[in-house]
C-alpha positions as a Markdown table, in Angstrom:
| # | Residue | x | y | z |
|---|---|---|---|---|
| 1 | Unk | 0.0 | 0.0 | 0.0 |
| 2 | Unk | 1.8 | 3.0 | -1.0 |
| 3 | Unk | -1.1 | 5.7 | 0.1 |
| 4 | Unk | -2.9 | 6.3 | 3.0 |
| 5 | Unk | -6.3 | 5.7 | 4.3 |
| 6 | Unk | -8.7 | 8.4 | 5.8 |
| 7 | Unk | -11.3 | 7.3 | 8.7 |
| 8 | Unk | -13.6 | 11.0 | 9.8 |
| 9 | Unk | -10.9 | 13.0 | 8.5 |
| 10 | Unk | -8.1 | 11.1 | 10.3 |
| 11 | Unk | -5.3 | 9.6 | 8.4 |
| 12 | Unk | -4.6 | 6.0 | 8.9 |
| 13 | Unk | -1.1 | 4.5 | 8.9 |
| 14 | Unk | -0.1 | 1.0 | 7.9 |
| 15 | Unk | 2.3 | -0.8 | 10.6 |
| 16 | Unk | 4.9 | -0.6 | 8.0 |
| 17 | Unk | 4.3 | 3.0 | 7.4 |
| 18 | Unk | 4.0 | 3.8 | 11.0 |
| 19 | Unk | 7.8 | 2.2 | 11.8 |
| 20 | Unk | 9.3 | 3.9 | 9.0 |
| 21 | Unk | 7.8 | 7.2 | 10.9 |
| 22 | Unk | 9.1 | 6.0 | 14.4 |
| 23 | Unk | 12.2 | 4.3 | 13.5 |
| 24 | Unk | 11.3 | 1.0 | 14.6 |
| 25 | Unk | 10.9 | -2.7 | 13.1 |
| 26 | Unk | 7.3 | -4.1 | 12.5 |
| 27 | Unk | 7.0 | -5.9 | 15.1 |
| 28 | Unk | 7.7 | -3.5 | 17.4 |
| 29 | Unk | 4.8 | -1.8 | 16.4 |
| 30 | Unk | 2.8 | -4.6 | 16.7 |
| 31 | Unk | 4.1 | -4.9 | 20.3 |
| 32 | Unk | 3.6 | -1.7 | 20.8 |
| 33 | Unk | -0.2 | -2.1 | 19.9 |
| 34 | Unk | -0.5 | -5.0 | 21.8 |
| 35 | Unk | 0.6 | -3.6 | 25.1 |
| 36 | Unk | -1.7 | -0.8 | 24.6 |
| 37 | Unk | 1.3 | 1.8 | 24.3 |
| 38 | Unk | -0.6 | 2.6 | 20.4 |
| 39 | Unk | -3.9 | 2.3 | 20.2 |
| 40 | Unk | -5.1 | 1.2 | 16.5 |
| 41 | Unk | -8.1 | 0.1 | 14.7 |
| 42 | Unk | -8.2 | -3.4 | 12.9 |
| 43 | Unk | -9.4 | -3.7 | 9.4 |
| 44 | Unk | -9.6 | -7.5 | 7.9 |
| 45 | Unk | -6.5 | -8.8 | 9.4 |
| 46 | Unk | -4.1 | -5.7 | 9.3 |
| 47 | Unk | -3.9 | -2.9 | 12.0 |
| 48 | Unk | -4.1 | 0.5 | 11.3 |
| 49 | Unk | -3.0 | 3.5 | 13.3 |
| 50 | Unk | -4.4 | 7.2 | 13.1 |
| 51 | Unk | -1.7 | 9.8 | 12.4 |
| 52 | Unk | -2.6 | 11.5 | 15.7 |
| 53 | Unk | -1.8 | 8.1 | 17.8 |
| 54 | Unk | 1.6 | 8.1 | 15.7 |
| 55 | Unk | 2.8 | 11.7 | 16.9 |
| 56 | Unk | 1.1 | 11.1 | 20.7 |
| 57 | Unk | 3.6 | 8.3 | 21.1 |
| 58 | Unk | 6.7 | 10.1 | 19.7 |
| 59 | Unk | 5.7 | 13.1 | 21.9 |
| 60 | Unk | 5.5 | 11.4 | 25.4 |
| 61 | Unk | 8.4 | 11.4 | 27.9 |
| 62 | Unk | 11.1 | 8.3 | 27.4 |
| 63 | Unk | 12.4 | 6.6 | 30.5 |
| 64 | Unk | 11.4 | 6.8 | 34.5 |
| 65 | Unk | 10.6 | 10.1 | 35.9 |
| 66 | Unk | 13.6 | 11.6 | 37.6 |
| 67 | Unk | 13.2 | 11.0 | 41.4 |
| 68 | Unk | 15.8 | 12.6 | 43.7 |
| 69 | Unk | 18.1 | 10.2 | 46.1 |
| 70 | Unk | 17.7 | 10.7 | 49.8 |
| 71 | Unk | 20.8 | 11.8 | 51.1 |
| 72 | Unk | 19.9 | 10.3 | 54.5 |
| 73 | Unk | 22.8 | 7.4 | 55.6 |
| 74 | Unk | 22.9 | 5.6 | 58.0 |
């Protein structure tokens, strides 16, 4: 599939299409979509993700959130 689907106005990625935008394998995306982490819609037997969902996971915050030592010792 070389264009892109439209769904209300939204743009709809292929997983290929979507890991060439994130820089990741395939799978990874399908991972990704199984654990929730994208959220995309199934048509047939292929996933698709909105364009929106793409850039909401490339925007969030990577690794844990920075929490101070205690400088307590005993």
């Amino acid at each position: 599939m070389t264009g892109s689907i439209t769904k209300n106005g939204a743009e709809l990625l292929s997983v290929a299409q979507a890991a060439k935008l994130l820089g990741v394998t395939r799978q990874r995306v399908h991972n990704l979509i199984k654990n929730g982490q994208i959220i995309a819609c199934k048509l047939g037997r292929y996933y698709y993700i909105e364009n929106v969902e793409v850039e909401r996971y490339q925007n969030q915050p990577m690794g844990k959130p920075y929490q101070p030592r205690s400088t307590n010792t005993p």
